[in-house]
N, C-alpha and C positions, 0 to 999 in steps of 0.2 A: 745434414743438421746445420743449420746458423748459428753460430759461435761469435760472438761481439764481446770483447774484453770493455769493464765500463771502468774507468781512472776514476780514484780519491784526489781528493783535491790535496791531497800531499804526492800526485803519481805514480801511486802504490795500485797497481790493479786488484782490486777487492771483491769486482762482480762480473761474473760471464754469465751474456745472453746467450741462452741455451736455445730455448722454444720460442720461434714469434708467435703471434695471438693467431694470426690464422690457424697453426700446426694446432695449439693448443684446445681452441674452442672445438677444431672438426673431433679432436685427438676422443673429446668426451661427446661430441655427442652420438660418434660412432659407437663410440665405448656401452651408451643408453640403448641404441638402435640395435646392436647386436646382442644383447641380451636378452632383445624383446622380441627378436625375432628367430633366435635359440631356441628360446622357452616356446613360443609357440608355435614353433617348426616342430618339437616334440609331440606336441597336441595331436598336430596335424599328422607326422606321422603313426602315433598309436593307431590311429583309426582304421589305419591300413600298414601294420609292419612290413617293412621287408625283410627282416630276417626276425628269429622268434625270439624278442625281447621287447619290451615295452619301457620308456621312460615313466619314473612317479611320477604321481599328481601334482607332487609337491613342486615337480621341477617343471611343470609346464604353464602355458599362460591359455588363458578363453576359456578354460570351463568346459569343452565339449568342442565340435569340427570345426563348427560353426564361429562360433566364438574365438579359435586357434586361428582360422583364415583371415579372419576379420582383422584381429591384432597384429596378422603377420603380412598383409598387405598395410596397415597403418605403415609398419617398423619398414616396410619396403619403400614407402615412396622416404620417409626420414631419410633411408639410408642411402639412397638414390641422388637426394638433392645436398646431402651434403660432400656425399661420392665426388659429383658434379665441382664443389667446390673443391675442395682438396685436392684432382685430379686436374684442375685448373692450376690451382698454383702452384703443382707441384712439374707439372711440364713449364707451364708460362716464369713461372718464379724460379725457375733450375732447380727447385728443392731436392729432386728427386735425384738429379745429377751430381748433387753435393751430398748428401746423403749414403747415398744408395749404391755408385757408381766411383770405383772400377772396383771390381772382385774379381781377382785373379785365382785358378784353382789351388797354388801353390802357399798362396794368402791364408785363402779358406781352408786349407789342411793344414798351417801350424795353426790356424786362431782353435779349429776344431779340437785337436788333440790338448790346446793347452785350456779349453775350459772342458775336457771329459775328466783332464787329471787336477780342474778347481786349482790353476792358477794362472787362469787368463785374468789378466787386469782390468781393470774397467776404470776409461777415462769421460766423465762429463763431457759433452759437447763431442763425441768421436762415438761410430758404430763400429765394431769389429767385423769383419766380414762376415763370422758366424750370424749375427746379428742381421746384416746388410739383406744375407741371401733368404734368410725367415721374412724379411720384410717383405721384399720380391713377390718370394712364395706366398702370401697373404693376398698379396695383394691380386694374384693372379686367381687364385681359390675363392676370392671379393666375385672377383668379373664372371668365374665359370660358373660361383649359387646362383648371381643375379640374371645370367643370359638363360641357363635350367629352368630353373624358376620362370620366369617370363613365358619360357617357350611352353611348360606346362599349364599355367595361369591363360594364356590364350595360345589354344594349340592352334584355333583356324585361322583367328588372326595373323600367328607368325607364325605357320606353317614351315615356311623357309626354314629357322631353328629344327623344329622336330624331325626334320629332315635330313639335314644335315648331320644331326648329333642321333640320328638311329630311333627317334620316336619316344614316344610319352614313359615306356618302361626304362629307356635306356637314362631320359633324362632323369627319372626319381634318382636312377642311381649315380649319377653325377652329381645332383642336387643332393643326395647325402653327404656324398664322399668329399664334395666342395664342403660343405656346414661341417664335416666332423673334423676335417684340416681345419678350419677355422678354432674351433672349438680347443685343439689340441694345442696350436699358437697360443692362446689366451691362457691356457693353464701355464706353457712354458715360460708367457712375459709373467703373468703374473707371479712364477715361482722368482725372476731372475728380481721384478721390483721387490719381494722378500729378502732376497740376498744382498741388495743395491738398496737400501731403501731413501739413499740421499737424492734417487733418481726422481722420487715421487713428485715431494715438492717444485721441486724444476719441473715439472710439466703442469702445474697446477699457474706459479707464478710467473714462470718461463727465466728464471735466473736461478743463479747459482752463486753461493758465497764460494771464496777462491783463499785458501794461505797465503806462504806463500812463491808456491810453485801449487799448480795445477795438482788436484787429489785424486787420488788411483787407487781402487779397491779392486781386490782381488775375486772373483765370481767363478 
């Protein structure tokens, strides 16, 4: 994460840049992309369950298979070319290395136990390993929907895929199990920005008002 302290013209630091625009504009329109191709990933699946549950109507997008494929090849190529961006800038710009990187297991087991027992602190501009290693994991769950997916979308074309990954039955169930991780990260950030909710704004304007000493809430 980028963190930029900005001075008052008395030298009092008042604002940290939290989010640049790049982080922030992919940050939503992922956020769009992935909702649109949840919901009509569900579509897509009723039509053919693999286990015996079915998603509402209410919760899905297209109207029918037809219409669910349609929507969720749009929300594919979205997700794809802004994938593209973010994954650019986050190898070529180091984001990913400042962010993201080093998580040590020893790290990741106190951050762990100190937010199961809701008093890990939470600092603006800092991810806790716990945090760190969810992101990782997303991101890796991003690549395994989008290569399933693909490989089921044209089996003859990239055959190589179906192959590799055990064929069209093996991938549905990759392509679920990737989408339902997805899905279950989203419920968890979204509970943590309920808990944090000073985080929101900071990712909307990409700043942070600051005291003065840096604010730490507890999550």
């Amino acid at each position: 994460m980028t963190v930029e302290t900005v001075a008052s013209p008395s030298g009092k630091p008042q604002v940290m840049v939290v989010h640049p625009l790049v982080v922030r504009i992919t940050h939503w329109v992922n956020a769009v992309a992935i909702v649109m191709m949840v919901c009509s990933g569900w579509q897509i699946y009723n039509a053919s369950p693999l286990i015996p549950f079915t998603f509402p109507a209410w919760a899905t997008l297209g109207g029918w298979l037809g219409g669910g494929i349609a929507w969720h090849l749009a929300a594919m190529w979205l997700l794809v070319a802004n994938s593209i961006v973010y994954f650019g800038y986050g190898l070529i710009g180091r984001h990913f290395a400042r962010s993201f990187l080093p998580i040590t297991p020893r790290e990741f087991g106190h951050d762990l136990r100190e937010a199961l027992a809701f008093r890990l602190k939470h600092k603006l501009g800092t991810y806790n390993a716990v945090q760190r290693l969810l992101y990782i994991g997303v991101l890796v769950l991003g690549i395994a929907a989008v290569v399933s997916g693909l490989g089921m979308w044209k089996p003859v074309q990239l055959q190589l895929i179906d192959a590799l990954l055990g064929g069209y039955p093996t991938l549905r169930w990759i392509h679920f199990f990737a989408m339902s991780g997805i899905v279950l990260f989203v419920v968890v950030h979204l509970a943590l920005v309920a808990l944090v909710p000073k985080t929101l704004p900071a990712m909307i304007t990409g700043r942070a008002h600051l005291d003065a000493s840096p604010a730490e809430v507890k999550s």
